[in-house]
Residue frames as qw, qx, qy, qz and C-alpha x, y, z in Angstrom:
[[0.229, 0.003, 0.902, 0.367, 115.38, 52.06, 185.98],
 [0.123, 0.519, 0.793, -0.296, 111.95, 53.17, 185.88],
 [0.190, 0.831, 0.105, -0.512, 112.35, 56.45, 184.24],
 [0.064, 0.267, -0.790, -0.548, 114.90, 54.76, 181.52],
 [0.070, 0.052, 0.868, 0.489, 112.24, 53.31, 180.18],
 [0.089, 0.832, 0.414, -0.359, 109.49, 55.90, 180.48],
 [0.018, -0.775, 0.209, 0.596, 112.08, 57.89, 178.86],
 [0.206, -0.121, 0.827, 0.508, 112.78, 55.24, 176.00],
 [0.158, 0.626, 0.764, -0.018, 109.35, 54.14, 175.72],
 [0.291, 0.832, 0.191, -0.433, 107.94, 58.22, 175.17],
 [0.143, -0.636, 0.477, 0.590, 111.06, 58.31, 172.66],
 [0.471, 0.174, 0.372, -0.781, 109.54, 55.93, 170.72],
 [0.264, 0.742, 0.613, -0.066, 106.22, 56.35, 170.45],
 [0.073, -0.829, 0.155, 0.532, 107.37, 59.78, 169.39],
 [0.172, 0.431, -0.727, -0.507, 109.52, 58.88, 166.39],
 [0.139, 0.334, 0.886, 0.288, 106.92, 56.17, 165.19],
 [0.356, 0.653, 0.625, -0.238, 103.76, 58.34, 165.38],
 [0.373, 0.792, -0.044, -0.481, 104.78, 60.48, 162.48],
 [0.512, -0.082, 0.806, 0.287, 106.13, 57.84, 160.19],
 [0.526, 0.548, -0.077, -0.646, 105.03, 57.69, 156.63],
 [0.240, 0.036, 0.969, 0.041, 104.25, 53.82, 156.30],
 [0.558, 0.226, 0.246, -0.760, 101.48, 53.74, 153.96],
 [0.349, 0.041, 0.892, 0.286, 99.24, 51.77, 151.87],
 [0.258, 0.341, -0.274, -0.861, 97.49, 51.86, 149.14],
 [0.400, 0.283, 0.659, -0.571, 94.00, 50.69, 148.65],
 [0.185, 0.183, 0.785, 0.562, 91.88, 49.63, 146.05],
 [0.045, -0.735, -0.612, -0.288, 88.55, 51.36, 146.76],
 [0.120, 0.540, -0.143, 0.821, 88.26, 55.08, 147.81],
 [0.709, -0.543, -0.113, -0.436, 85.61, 54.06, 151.11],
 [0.880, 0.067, -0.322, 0.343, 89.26, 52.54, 152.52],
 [0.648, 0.231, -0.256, 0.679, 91.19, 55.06, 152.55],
 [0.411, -0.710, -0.292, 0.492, 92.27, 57.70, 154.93],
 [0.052, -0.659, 0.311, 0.683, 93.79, 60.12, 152.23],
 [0.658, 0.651, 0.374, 0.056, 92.39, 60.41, 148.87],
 [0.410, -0.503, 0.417, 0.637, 95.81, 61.41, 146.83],
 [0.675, 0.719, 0.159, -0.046, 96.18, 62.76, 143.55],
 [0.605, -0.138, 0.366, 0.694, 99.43, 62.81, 141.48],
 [0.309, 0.919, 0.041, -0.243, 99.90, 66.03, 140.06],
 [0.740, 0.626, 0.134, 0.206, 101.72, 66.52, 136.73],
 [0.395, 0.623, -0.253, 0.626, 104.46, 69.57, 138.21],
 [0.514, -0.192, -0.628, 0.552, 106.07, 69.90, 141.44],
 [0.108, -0.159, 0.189, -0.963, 104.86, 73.89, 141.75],
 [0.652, -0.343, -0.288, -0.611, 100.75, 72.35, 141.72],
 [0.658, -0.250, -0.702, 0.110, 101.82, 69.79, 144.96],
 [0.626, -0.720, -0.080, -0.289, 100.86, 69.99, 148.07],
 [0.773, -0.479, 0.414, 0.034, 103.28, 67.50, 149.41],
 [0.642, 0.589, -0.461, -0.169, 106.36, 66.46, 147.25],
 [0.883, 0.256, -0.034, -0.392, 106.97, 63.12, 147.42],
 [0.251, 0.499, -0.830, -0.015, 110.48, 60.51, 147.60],
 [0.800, -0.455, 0.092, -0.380, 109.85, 57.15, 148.14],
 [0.061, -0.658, 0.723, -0.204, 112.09, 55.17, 149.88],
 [0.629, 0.142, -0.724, -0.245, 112.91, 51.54, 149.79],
 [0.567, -0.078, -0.810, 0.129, 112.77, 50.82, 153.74],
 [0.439, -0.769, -0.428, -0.183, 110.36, 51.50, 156.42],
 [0.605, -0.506, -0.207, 0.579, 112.98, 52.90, 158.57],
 [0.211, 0.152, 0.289, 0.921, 114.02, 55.35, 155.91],
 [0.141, -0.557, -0.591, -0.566, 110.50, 56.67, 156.71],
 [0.353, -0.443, -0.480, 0.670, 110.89, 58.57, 159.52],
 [0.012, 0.521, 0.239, -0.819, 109.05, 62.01, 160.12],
 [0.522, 0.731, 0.433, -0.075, 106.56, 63.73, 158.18],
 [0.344, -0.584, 0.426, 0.599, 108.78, 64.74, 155.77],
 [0.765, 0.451, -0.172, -0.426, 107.58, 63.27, 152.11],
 [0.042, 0.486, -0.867, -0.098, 109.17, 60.46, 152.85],
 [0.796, 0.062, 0.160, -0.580, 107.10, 57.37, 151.91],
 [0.103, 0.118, -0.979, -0.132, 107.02, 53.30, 152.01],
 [0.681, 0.000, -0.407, -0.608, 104.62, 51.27, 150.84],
 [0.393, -0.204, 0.885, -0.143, 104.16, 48.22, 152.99],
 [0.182, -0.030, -0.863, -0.470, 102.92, 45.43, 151.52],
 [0.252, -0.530, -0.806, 0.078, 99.95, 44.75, 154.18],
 [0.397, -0.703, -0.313, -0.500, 97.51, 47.29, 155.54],
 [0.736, -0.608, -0.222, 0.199, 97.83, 46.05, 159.17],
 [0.655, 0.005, -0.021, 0.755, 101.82, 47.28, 158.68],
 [0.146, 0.500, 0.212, 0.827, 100.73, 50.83, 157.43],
 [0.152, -0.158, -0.340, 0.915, 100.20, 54.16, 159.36],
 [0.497, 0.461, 0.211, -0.705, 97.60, 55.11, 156.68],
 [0.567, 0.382, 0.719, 0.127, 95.44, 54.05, 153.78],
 [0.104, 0.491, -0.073, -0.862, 95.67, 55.76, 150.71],
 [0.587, 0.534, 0.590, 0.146, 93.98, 56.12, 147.32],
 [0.227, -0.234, 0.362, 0.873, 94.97, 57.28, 144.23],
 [0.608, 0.678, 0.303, -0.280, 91.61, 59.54, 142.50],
 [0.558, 0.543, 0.543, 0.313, 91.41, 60.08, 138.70],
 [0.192, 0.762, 0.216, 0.579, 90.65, 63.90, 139.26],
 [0.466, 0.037, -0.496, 0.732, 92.08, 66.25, 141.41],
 [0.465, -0.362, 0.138, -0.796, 88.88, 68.07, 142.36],
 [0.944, -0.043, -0.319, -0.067, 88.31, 64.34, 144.21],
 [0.784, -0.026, -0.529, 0.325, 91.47, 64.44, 146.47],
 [0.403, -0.907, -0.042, -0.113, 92.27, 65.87, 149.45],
 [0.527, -0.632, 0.311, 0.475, 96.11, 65.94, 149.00],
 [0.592, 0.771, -0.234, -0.001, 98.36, 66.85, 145.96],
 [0.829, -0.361, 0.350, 0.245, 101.16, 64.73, 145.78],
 [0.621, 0.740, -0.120, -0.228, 103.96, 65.13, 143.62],
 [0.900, -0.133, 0.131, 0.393, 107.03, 61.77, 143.01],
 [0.045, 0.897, -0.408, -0.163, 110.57, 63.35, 143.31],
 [0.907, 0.252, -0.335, 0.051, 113.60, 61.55, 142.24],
 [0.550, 0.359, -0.493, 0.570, 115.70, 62.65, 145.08],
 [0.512, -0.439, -0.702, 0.229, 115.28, 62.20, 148.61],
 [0.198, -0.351, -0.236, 0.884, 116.49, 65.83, 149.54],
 [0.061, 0.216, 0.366, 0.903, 114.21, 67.11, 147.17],
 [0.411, -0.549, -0.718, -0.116, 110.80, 65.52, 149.30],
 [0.173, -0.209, -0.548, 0.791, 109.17, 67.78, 151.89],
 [0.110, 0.643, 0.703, -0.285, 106.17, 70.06, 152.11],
 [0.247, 0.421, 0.329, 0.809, 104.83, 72.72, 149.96],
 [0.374, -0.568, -0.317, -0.661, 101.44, 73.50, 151.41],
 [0.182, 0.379, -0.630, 0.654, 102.16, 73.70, 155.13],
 [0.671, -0.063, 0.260, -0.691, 98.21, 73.93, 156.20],
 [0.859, -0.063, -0.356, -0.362, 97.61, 70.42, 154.71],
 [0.089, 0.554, -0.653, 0.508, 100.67, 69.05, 157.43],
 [0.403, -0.290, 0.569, -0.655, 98.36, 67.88, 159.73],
 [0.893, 0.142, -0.150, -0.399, 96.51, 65.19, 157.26],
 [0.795, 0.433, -0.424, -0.012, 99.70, 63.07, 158.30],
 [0.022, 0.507, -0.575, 0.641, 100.29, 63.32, 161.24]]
């Protein structure tokens, strides 16, 4: 009984710690990722689906929910003005299969 639930329990922590619960912040000294929205999908880092429930946010995938509270969220983001100012390139798809990574090295800022 002891290892079922060592074995649940590691299962998880595992499938929550790459989640992509985030929030978004009003000041840039908040956040944990400083995001920019780039204009075409070829200039993102990270493209982008977001999804209407926190479950639907599983793995680091470009899937993304907004919680409403901070406390709720994995990370803090901010959207900059300029993209020499962020330290991810984001770009919003309109289809969920479409979300996923571009720039493979940046991978780890979400994790």
């Amino acid at each position: 009984m002891k290892q079922l639930f060592l074995v649940l329990s590691f299962i998880v922590v595992t499938q929550t710690a790459y989640s992509q619960n985030l929030f978004s912040v009003n000041y840039q000294n908040q956040a944990d990722i400083k995001v920019f929205v780039v204009d075409y999908a070829n200039q993102a880092d990270l493209k982008v689906f977001k999804v209407n429930y926190s479950n639907r946010a599983q793995g680091n995938k470009g899937l993304w929910f907004f919680s409403d509270y901070s406390n709720q969220a994995d990370a803090k983001v901010f959207f900059v003005d300029y993209v020499n100012q962020a330290d991810l390139k984001i770009f919003f798809v309109d289809y969920q299969n479409q979300g996923g990574w571009v720039n493979k090295t940046k991978i780890y800022m979400l994790e």
